[in-house]
C-alpha positions in Angstrom: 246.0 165.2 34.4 245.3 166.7 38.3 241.4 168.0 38.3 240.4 170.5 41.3 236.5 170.8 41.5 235.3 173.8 43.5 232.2 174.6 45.2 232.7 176.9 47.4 228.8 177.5 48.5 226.7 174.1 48.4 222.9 174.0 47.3 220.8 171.5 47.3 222.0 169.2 44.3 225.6 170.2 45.1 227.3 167.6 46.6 225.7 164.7 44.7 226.4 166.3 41.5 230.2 167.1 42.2 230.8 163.5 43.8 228.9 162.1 40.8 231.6 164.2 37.9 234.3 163.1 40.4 233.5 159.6 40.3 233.2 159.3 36.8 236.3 161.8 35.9 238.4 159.3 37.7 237.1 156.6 35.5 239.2 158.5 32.6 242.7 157.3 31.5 243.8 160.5 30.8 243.2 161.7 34.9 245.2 160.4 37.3 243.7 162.6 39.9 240.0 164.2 40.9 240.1 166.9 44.0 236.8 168.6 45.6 237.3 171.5 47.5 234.7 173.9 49.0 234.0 176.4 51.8 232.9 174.7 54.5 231.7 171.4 56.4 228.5 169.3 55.2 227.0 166.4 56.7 226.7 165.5 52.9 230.4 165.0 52.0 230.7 162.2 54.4 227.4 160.0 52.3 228.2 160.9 49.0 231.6 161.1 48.4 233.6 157.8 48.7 236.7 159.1 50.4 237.4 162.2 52.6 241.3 162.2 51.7 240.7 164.4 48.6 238.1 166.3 50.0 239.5 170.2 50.5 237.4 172.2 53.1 238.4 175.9 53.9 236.9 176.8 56.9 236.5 173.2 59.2 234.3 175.4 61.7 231.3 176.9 59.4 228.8 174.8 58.0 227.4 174.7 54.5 224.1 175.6 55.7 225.3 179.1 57.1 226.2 180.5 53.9 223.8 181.3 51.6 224.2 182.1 47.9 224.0 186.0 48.4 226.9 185.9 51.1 229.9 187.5 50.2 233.2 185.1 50.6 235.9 187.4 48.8 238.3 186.4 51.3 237.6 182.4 50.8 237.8 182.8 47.3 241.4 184.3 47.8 242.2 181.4 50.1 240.9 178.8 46.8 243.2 180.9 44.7 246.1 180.3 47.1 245.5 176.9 47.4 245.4 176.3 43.4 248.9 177.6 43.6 250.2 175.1 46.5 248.8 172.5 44.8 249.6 172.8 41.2 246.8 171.5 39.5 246.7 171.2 35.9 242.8 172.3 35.4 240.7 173.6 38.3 236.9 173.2 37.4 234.5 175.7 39.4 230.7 173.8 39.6 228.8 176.7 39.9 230.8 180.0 38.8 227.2 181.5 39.2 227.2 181.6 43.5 230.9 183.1 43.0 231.0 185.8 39.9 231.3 189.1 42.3 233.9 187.3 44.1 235.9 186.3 40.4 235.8 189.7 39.0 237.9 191.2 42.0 240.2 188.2 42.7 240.8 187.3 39.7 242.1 189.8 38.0 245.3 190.1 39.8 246.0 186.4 40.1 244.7 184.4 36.8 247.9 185.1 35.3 249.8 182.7 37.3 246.8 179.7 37.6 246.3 177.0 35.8 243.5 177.0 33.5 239.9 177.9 35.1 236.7 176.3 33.7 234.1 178.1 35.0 230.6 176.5 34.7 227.3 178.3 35.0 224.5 176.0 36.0 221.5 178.4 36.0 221.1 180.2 38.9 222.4 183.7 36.9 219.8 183.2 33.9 217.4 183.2 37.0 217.9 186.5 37.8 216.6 187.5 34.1 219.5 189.6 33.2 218.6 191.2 29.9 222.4 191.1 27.7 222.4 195.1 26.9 225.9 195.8 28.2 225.7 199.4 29.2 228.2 202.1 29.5 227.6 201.8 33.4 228.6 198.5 33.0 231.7 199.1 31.6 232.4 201.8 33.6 232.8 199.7 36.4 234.4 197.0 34.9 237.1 199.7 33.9 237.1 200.6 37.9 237.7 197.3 39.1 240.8 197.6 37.2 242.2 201.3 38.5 243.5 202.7 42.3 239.4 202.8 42.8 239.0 199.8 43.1 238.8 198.7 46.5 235.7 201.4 46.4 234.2 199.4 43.9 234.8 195.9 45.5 232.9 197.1 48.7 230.3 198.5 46.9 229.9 195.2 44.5 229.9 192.5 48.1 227.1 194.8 49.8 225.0 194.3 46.1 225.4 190.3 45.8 221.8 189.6 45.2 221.5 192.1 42.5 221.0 190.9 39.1 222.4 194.0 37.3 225.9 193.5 39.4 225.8 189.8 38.8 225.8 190.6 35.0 228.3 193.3 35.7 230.7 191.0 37.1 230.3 188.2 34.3 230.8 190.9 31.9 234.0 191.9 33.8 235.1 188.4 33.8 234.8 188.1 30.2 235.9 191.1 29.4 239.1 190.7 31.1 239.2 186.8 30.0 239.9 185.3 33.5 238.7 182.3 32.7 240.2 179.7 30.0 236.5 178.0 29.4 233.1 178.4 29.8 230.1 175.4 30.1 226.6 176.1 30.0 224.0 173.6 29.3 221.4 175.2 27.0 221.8 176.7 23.5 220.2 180.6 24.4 223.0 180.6 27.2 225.7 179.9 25.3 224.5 182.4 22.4 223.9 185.2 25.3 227.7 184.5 26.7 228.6 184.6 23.1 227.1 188.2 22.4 227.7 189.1 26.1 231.0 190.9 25.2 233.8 191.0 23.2 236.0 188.1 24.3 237.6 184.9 22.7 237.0 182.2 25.6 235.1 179.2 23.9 232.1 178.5 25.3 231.0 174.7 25.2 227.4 173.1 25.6 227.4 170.4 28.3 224.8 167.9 29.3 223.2 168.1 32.7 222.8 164.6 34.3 220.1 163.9 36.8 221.8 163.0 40.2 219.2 160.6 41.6 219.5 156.7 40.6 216.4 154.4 40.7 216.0 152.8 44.6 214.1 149.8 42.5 211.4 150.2 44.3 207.4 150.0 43.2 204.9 152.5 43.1 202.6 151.3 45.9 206.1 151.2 47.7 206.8 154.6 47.0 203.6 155.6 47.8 203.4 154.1 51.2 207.2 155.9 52.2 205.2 159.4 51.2 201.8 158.8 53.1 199.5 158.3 50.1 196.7 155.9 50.4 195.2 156.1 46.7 194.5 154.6 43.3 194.3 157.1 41.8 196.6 159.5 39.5 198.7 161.5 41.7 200.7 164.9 40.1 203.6 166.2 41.9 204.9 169.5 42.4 208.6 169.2 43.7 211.0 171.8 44.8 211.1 174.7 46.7 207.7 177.0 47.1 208.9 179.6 45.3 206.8 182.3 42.7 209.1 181.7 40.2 208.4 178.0 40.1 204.6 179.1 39.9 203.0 176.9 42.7 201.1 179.8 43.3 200.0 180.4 39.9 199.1 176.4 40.0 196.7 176.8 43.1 195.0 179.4 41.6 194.4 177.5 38.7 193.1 174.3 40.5 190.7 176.3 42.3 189.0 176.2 38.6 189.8 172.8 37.4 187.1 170.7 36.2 188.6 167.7 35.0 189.1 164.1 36.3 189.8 164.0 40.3 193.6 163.9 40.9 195.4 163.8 44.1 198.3 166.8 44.1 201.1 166.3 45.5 203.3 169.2 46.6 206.9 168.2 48.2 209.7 170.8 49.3 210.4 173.7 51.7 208.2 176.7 51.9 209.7 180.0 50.2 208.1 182.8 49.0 204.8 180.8 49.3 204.3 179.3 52.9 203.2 176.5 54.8 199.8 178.9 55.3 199.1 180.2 51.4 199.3 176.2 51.1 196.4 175.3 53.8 194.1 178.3 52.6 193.9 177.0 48.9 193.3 174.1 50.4 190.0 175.1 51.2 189.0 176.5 47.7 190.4 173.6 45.7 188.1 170.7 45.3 190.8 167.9 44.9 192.8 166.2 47.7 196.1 168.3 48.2 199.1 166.0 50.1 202.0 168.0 51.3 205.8 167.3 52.7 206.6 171.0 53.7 210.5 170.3 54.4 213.7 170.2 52.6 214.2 167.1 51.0 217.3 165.3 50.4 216.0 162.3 49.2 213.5 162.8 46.2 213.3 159.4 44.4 210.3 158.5 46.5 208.3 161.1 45.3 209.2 161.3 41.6 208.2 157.3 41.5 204.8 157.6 43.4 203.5 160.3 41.0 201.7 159.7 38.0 203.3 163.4 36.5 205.1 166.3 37.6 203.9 169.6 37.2 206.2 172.4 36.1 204.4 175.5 36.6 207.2 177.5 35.9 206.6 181.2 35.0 208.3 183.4 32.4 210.5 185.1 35.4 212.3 181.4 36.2 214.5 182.1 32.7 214.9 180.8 29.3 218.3 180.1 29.3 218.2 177.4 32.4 217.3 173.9 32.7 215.3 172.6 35.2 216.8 169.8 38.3 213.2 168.5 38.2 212.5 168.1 34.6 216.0 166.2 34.8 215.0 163.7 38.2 211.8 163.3 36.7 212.9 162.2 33.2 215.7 159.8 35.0 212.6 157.9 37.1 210.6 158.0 34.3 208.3 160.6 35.2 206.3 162.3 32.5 205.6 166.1 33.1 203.6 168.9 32.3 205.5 172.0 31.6 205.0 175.5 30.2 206.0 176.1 26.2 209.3 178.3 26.7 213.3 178.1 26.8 214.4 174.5 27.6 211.1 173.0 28.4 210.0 173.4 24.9 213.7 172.7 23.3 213.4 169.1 25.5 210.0 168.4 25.3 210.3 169.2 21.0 212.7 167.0 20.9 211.6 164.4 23.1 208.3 162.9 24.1 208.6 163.5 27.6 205.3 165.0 28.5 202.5 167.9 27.6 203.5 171.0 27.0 201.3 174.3 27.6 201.1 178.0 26.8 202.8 179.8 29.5 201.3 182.2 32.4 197.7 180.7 31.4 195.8 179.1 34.4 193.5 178.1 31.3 195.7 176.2 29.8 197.7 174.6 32.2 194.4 173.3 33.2 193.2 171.5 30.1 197.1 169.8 29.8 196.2 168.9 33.3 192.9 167.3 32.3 194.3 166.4 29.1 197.0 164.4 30.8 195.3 162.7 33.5 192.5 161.2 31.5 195.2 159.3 29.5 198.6 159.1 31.4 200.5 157.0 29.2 199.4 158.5 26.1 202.0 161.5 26.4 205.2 160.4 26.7 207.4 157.5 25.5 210.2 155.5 27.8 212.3 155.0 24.7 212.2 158.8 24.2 213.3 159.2 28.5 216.0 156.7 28.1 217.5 158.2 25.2 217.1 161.5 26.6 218.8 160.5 30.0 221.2 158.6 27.8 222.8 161.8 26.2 222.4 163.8 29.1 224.4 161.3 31.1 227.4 161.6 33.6 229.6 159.6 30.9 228.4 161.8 28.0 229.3 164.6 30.4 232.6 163.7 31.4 233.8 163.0 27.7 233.2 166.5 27.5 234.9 167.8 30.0 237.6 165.5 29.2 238.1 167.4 25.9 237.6 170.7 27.1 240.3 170.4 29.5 242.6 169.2 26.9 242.0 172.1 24.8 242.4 174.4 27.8 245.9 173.1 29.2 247.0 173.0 25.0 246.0 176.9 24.6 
């Protein structure tokens, strides 16, 4: 069996999660071949994947880092589609059907009748933009456009409204609607119901783990604490990720500003967002606990997953209850407890595993006394035979089995 990966635009777990299901794909009897192809160059390809020979880049002049998730690539995505066809692959897996939905519901639909079968997987990013599942005679409206001589109207109105939630949704609905894809892989129960209920369609939808793509460096806590700059003894809670409202590092600062608990040192590690470099240095001053920060975009998070005593996941109702978290899953992998909000799969995990403290959402209150609660008795919350088996069945070998099966079942129907 011939496998084509596709990522056409790559984030920041990208390319270590797509060499990572390469790797172990190729570890399968049953493929005989593994393929990544994307849009353009990234200094990334070169240190994670093992090989360049199967590596597929559309456009050797742009660099990853010039397009962005709410740039428009219809014309890339017709060039992936014409590529599929030279190459005559027997399933061609798209990573992240989520950066790429606007530009499947108009290429698609004159071409999947001739492709092998597509696997589209949505990692999250959609369920971020809170779409709501009422399909609405708008939406089929258009979905019937896309589909009559209006349609290039339609397609130029759809690339100018990428970062639109309600056209996202559109489009996903006009995908399913029209079935251009042979599978669907989500990786939390409420997504895969939502898909379900989406629309009328007949595409299976399958429930996939998510893996952690970080692998423990071996090294000790004083060590990591050292390669961070942290001179302390004491407990140290991390925030990780980018500074973003969503993510509620805002909400967090506000919070602290009232904690009372035992002293903690906070750690706060990723590039600046919606919250800045300068909302960071003014709580500063009304927080009465030592705030450490690595205002950058990290590639390499290991470090500070292992020099924290917790991770705090601050994460408001508007992050989604149908995605999973990268964090929650690097965390768990370096056995990292954390301290998370009581909704969508923070409460499925953390219910089913005894990976941290959970809390009552949008409640500086509360997130306070689990951070008290925690930090007086790290150890006390969490269980490493619980984290290993969670990372256990959300592992890239439990993953690949999967897939394994699902493209069986795809190239058979």
């Amino acid at each position: 069996m011939d496998v084509l990966l596709v990522d056409l635009i790559l984030g920041s777990h990208s390319v270590p999660y797509a060499s990572n299901i390469k790797q172990e794909l190729e570890m399968q009897q049953e493929i005989t071949r593994v393929d990544f192809l994307t849009l353009a160059q990234d200094d990334r390809l070169n240190k994670y994947f093992r090989s360049m020979s199967d590596i597929h880049i559309l456009d050797e002049d742009r660099r990853s880092a010039d397009v962005g998730y709410t740039d428009t690539v219809v014309d890339y995505f017709r060039e992936m589609i014409e590529f599929i066809r030279d190459q005559s692959y027997d399933i061609v897996h798209i990573l992240q059907i989520d950066n790429v939905l606007i530009e499947s519901a108009i290429v698609l639909k004159d071409s999947v009748s001739d492709l092998s079968p597509i696997i589209a997987q949505i990692n999250g990013s959609y369920f971020g933009n809170t779409p709501d599942g009422q399909i609405t005679e708008f939406h089929k409206l258009v979905s019937k456009l896309l589909s009559s001589p209006l349609s290039p109207v339609i397609e130029t109105w759809l690339n100018k409204k990428k970062s639109s939630s309600t056209i996202t949704e559109l489009s996903l609905h006009s995908c399913l609607n029209e079935e251009l894809f042979s599978h669907l892989l989500v990786h939390t129960s409420a997504a895969r119901e939502y898909l379900l209920n989406l629309t009328s369609h007949s595409i299976p939808v399958t429930l996939v783990p998510e893996p952690s793509t970080v692998n423990d460096p071996g090294f000790s806590k004083r060590e990591a604490r050292q390669r961070v700059g942290l001179d302390t003894e004491d407990p140290v809670l991390l925030f990780f990720g980018g500074l973003r409202e969503e993510k509620g590092i805002g909400r967090l600062l506000q919070a602290l500003k009232t904690y009372n608990g035992r002293d903690f040192t906070l750690l706060v590690a990723g590039p600046e967002e919606t919250v800045t470099r300068e909302v960071l240095q003014e709580a500063k001053s009304d927080i009465a606990l030592p705030i450490s920060t690595d205002i950058r975009y990290i590639n390499s998070s290991e470090q500070y997953f292992i020099a924290s005593d917790g991770v705090i996941c601050p994460y408001l109702d508007e992050f989604g209850e149908r995605r999973t978290s990268h964090v929650l899953q690097e965390a768990i992998r370096l056995e990292t407890p954390i301290i998370a909000p009581s909704f969508g799969s923070f409460e499925a995990r953390l219910n089913n595993y005894d990976l941290g403290v959970l809390y009552r959402p949008n409640t500086p209150q509360k997130l306070n006394e689990a951070i008290s609660k925690f930090v007086d008795k790290p150890g006390k919350w969490y269980s490493t035979e619980d984290m290993a088996a969670f990372t256990n069945n959300h592992s890239l070998s439990s993953l690949c089995s999967t897939l394994t099966d699902v493209y069986h079942s795809s190239i058979q129907s």
